[in-house]
GUROKOL-232128 format. One record per residue (C-alpha): residue number from 1; x, y, z. Coordinates in nm, 2 decimals. Layout:
> num, X, Y, Z
> NUM, X, Y, Z $
...
// end
This chain:
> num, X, Y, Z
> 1, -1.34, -9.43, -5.28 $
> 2, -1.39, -9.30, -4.92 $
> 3, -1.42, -8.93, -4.81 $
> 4, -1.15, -8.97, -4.63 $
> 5, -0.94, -9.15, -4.94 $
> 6, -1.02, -8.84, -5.16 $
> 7, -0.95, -8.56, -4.93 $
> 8, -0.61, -8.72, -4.84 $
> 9, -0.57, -8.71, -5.24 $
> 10, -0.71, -8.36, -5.28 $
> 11, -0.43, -8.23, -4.99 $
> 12, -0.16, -8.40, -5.19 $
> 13, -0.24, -8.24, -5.51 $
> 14, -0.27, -7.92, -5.34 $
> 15, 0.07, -7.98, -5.19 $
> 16, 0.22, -8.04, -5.51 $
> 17, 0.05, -7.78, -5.71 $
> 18, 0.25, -7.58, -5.42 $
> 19, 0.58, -7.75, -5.48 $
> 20, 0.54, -7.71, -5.82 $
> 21, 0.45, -7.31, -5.78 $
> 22, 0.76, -7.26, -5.51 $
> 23, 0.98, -7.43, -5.78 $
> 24, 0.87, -7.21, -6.08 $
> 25, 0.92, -6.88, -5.84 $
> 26, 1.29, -7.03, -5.77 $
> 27, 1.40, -7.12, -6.12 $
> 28, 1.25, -6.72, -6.22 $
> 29, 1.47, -6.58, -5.94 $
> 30, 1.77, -6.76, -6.03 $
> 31, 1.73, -6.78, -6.43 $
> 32, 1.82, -6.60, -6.74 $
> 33, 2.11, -6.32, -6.82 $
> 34, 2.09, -6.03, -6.57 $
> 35, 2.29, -5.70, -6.61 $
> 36, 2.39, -5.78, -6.25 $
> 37, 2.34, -6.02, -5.97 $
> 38, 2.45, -6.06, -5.62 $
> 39, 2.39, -6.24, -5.31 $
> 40, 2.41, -5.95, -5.00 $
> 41, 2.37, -5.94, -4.62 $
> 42, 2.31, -5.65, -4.41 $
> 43, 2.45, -5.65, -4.08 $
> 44, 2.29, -5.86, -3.84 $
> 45, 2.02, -6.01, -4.13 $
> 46, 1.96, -6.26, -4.35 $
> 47, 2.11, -6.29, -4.71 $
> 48, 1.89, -6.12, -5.05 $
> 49, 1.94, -6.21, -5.36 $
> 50, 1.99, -5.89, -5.57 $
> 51, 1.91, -5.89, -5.92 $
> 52, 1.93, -5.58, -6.20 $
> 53, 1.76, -5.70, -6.53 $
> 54, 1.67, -5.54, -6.85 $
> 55, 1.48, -5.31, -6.89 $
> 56, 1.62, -5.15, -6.55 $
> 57, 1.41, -5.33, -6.32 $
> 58, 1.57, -5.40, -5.99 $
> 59, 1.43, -5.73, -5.81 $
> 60, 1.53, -5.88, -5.46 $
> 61, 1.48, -6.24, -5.36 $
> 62, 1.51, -6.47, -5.08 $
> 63, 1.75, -6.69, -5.22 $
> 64, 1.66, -7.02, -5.01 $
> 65, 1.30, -6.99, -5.16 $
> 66, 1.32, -6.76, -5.47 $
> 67, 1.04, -6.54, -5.31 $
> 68, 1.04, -6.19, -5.46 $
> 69, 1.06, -5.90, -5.20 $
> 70, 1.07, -5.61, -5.37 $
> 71, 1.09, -5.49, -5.77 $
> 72, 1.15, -5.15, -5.90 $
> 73, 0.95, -5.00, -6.14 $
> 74, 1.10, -5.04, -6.50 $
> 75, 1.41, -4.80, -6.53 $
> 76, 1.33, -4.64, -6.24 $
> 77, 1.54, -4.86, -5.99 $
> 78, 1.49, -4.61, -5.68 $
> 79, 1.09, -4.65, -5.69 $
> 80, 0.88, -4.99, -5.58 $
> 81, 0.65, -5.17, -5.72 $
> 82, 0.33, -5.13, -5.48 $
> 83, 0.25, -5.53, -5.35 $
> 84, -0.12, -5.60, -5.28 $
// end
């Protein structure tokens, strides 16, 4: 197999190890019983998935991509997660 054979294969498998991450990341934002869940806009931007689930944690998500934007602390819906 030539170099350029195998990096052409290793770019695909990275490609669909990253399919395969952005799926797993939708299916959690969209999954399982929550206490509540909405879809919201604020004026003039784009939609957030808004989800409260148990034990108290407040999550938002992009919904087109299930990307998680911000998460309260457990019970303590008022105060963020710090994001490294």
């Amino acid at each position: 197999m030539s170099a350029a054979t195998q990096h052409v294969k290793a770019l695909a498998s990275a490609a669909a190890a990253r399919t395969l991450q952005q799926a797993a990341t939708f299916a959690a934002a969209h999954s399982g019983p929550a206490l509540f869940s909405r879809t919201f806009r604020q004026p003039g931007g784009k939609k957030v998935l808004v989800r409260f689930d148990w034990p108290g944690v407040l999550r938002v998500f992009d919904p087109a991509s299930g990307e998680l934007l911000a998460q309260s602390l457990p019970g303590q819906p008022f105060e963020l997660v710090e994001r490294s």
